[in-house]
N, C-alpha and C positions, 0 to 999 in steps of 0.2 A: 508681302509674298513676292512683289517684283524684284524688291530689289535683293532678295535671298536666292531666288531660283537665275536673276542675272550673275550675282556672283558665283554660285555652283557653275556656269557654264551654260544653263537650260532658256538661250536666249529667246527662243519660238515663244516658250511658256510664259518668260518674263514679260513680254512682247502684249501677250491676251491678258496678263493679271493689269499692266500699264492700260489698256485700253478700257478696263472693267475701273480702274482708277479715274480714268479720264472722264468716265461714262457720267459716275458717282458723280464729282466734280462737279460736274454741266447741271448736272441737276438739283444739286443744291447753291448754285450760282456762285460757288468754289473758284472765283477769279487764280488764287496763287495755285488751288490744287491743280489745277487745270492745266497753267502754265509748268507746275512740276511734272506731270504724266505726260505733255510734250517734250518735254523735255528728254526724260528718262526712255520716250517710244523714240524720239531718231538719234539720242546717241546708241541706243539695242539694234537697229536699221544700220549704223553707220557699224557698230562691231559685226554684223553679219554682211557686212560687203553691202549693201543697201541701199548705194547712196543715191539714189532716185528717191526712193520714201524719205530717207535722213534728211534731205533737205528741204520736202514737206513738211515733215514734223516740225523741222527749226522753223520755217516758216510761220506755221501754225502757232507754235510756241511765241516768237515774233509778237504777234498779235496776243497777247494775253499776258505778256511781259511785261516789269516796269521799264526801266531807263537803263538800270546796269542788267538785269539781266536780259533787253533786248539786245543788245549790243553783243552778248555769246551767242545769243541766237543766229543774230545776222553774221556775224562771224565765223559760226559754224557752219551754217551753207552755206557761209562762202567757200570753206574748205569741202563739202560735198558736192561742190558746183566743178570744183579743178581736177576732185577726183575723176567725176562724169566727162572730162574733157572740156566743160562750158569756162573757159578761161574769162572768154567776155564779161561774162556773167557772173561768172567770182571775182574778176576784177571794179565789175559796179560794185556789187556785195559789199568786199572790202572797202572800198571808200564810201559806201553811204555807213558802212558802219562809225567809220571814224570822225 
């Protein structure tokens, strides 16, 4: 339902079904599910202009990633970090990513 109500446009909505994902996830000890409902919650955060929570969730995500997909993770707040002005900060980002 996330990812049907994100592609309609309905990003709030997408946003609470990705959290009830996540929820799910955690409690069945869903390591990948987990790391996909972070995922899917901060790029939904980064398309509503978001990028304070966007690069929480990458973060988030981050930790529950393996090897390739940590590496989007941290790559992606890096890019939420430049949006926010943390140039510093995206600029570690960036090279811890690499």
């Amino acid at each position: 339902m996330g990812e049907l109500t994100e592609k309609q446009g309905h990003l709030a909505q997408a946003c609470q079904y990705y959290k009830r994902f996540y929820l799910c996830a955690r409690v069945i000890n869903d390591e990948i599910g987990s790391a996909l409902a972070l995922n899917r919650l901060a790029v939904v955060f980064f398309k509503r202009s978001k990028y304070d929570l966007s690069y929480l969730y990458h973060g988030k995500h981050a930790q529950f990633a393996d090897d390739n997909d940590r590496f989007v993770a941290i790559y992606n707040s890096g890019i939420s970090s430049r949006l926010l002005g943390e140039y510093e900060r995206a600029r570690e980002e960036f090279n811890g990513a690499l």
